[in-house]
N, C-alpha and C positions, 0 to 999 in steps of 0.2 A: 812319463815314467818317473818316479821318485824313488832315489837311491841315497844313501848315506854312505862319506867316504871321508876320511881325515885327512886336514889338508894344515899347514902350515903359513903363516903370517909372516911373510919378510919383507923388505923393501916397500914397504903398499899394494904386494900383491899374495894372492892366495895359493899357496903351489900343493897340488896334491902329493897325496904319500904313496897312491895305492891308484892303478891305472884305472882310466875312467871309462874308455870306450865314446871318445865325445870327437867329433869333426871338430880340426884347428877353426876358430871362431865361432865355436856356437855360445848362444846364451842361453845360459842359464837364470836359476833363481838360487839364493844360499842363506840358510840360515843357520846363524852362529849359535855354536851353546860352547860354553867354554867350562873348564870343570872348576869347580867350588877352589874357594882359595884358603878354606879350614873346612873339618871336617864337622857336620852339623851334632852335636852335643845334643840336645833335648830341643826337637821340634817344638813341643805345645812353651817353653819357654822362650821361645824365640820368636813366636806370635804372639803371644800377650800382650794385651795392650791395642792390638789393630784394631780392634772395634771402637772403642775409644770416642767417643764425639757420633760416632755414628746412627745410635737409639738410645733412647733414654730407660737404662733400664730398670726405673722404680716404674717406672708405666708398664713395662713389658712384664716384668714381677704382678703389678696388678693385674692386669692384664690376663694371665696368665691362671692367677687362684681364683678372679673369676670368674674363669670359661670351664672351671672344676666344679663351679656349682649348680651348671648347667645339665641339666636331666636328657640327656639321648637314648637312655635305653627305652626300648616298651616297658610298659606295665608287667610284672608276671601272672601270668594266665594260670588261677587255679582249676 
């Protein structure tokens, strides 16, 4: 069963907010998301740059304008 419940961080331990429905000792698994700590301004300005090192992109440019010169259609059939 996977449930989402908001639970609170104190002492080193994790206490929920909102009742669970869990037998005293059971395990679980948890994964944390915590909320952003400013509010995101311009996505695509906040990525730029990641690709960076990653391809080289005068080859992918090349690359690129010459798979334009490549002919896939048929012939047209008069």
């Amino acid at each position: 069963m996977v449930r989402t419940i908001k639970a609170k961080f104190a002492n080193g331990v994790f206490k929920p907010l909102e009742p669970t429905a869990l037998a005293e000792g059971a395990e679980v698994m948890i994964t944390i998301s915590t909320p952003s700590d400013r509010p995101t301004e311009d996505p695509l300005r906040e990525t730029s740059g990641s690709w960076r090192g990653l391809i080289d992109a005068e080859s992918l440019k090349r690359d690129i304008y010459a798979d334009r010169l490549i002919a896939t259609r048929p012939p047209v059939a008069l």
